[in-house]
LODRENZA-395068 format. One record per residue (C-alpha): x, y, z; residue in three letters; chain. Coordinates in pm, whole numbers, plus 50000, padded with zeros to 5 digits. Layout:
residues N
x:X | y:Y | z:Z | r:ala | c:A .
...
***
This chain:
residues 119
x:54434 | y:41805 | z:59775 | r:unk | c:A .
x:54316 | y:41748 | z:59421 | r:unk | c:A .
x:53962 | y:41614 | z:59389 | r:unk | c:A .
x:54042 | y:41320 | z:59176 | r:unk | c:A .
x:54268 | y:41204 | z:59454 | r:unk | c:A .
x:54177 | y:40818 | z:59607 | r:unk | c:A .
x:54183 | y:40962 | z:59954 | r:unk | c:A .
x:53960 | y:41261 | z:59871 | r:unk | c:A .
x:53690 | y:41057 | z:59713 | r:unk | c:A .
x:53709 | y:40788 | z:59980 | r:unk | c:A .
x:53725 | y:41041 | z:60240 | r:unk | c:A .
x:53374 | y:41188 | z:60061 | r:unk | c:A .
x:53151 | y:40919 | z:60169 | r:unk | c:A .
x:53291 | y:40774 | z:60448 | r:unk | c:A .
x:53375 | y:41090 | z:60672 | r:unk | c:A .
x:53001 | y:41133 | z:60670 | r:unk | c:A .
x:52846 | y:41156 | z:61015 | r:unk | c:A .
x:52733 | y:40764 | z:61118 | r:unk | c:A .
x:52834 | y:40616 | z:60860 | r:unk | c:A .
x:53171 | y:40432 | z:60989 | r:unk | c:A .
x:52918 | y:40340 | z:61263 | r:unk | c:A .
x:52624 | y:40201 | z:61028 | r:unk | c:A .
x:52954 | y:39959 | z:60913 | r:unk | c:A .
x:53017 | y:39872 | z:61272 | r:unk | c:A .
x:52654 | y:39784 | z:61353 | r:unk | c:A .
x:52633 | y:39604 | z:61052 | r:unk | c:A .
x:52969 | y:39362 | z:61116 | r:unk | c:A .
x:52825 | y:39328 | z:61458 | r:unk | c:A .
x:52516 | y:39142 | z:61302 | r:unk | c:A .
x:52430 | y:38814 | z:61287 | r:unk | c:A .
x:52603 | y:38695 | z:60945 | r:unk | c:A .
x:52748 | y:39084 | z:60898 | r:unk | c:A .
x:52369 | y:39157 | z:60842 | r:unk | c:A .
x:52096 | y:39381 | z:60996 | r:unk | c:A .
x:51758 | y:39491 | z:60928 | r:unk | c:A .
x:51681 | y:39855 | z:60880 | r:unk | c:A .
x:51492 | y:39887 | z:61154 | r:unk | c:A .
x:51755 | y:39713 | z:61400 | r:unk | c:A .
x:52012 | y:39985 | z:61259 | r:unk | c:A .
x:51796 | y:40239 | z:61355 | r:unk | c:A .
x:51771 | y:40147 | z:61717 | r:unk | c:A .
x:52142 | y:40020 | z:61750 | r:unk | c:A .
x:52200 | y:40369 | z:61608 | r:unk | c:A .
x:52045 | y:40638 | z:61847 | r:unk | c:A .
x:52004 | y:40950 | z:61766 | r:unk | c:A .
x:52014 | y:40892 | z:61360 | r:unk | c:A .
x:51718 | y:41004 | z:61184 | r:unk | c:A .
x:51550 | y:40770 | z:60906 | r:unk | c:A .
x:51619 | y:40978 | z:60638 | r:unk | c:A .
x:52019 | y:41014 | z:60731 | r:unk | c:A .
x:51987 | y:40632 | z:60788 | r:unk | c:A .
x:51833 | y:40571 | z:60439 | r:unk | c:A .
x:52058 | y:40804 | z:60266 | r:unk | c:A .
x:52417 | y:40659 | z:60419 | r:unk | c:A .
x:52279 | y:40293 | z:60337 | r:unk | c:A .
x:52216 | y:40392 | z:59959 | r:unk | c:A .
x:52532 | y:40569 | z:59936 | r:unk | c:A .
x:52769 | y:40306 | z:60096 | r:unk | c:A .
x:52530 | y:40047 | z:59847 | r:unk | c:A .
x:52667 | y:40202 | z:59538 | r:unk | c:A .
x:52958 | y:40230 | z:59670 | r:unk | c:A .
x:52971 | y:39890 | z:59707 | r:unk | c:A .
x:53020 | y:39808 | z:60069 | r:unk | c:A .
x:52706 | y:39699 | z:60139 | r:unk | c:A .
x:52430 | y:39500 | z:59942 | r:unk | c:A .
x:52035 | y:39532 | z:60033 | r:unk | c:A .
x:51794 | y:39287 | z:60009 | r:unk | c:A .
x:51408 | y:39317 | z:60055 | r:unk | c:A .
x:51156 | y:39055 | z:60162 | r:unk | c:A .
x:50886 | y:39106 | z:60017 | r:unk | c:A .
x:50732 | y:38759 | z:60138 | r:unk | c:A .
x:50557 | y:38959 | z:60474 | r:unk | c:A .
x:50397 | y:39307 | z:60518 | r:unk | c:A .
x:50560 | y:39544 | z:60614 | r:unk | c:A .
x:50853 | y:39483 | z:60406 | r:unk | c:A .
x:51146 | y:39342 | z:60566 | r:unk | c:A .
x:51488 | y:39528 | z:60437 | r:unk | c:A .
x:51826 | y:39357 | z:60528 | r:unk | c:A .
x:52152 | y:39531 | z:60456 | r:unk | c:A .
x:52498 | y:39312 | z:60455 | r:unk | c:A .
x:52887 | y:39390 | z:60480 | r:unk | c:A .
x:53051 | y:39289 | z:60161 | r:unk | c:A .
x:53420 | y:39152 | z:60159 | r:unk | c:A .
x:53522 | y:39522 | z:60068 | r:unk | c:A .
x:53303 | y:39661 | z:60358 | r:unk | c:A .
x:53445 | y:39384 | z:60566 | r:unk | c:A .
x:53783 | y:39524 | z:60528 | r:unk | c:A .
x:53680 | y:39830 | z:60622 | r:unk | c:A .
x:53663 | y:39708 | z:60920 | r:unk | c:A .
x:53981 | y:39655 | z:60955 | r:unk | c:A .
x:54059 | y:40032 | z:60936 | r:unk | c:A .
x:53815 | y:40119 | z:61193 | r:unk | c:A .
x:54038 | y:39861 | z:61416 | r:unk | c:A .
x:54276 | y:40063 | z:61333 | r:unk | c:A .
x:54175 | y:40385 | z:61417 | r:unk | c:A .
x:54088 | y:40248 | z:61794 | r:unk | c:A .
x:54411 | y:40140 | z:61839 | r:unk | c:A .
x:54591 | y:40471 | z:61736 | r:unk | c:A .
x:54311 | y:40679 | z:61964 | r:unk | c:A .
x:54406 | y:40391 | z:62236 | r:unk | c:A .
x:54774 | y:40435 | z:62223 | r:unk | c:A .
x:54768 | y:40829 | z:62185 | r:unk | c:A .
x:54442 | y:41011 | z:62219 | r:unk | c:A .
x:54156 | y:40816 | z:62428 | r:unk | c:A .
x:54215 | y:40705 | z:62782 | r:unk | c:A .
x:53901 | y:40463 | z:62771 | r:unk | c:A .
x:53969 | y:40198 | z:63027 | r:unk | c:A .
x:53660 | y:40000 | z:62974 | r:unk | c:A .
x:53745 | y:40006 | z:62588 | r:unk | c:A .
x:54088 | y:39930 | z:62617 | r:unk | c:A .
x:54045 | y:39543 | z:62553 | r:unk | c:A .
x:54150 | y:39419 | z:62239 | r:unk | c:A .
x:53768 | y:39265 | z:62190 | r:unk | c:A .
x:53546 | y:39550 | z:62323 | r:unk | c:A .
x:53241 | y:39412 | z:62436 | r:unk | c:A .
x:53107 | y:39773 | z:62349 | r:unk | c:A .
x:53195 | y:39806 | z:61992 | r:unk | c:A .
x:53278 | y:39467 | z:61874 | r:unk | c:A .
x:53619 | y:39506 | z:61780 | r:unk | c:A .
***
């Protein structure tokens, strides 16, 4: 596959380890939004340097903006879905249902709104 390809370069960031799961922790926050630290717990097992580094690659990428508040100590760091991370998504809804239908027998997932996973 040539490097210049759309899939290749979307495929860069986004096959990443956690990060299709930092977007599903994220649309399962209040308002698409969570705090670092709430991402961190939600998300065990990630380190805070993988965390960090996912959450400033998928914000230059776009699909998620960052805000600080810098009103309180220690600093407060939000992160929120955009429309185009939003849509994402969509694919990740995806993906469930093709692992549903052919590869995952998951009973307790197989509800069209998993209380699990949020989709």
């Amino acid at each position: 596959m040539q490097e210049e390809c759309t899939v290749s370069q979307t495929v860069r960031y986004l096959a990443k380890k956690w990060t299709l799961l930092i977007i599903l922790e994220l649309y399962k926050g209040q308002g698409y939004t969570r705090r670092f630290s709430e991402l961190k717990t939600a998300l065990g097992g990630i380190t805070q340097k993988v965390l960090a580094e996912r959450l400033r690659e998928l914000e230059a990428e776009g699909i998620v903006t960052r805000r600080v508040d810098a009103s309180s100590f220690p600093l407060k760091t939000e992160y929120t879905l955009t429309e185009s991370g939003l849509e994402i998504v969509d694919v990740i809804r995806g993906i469930k249902a093709w692992a549903l239908k052919w590869k995952v027998e998951n009973l307790a997932c197989g509800a069209r709104d998993c209380s699990v996973c949020g989709l």
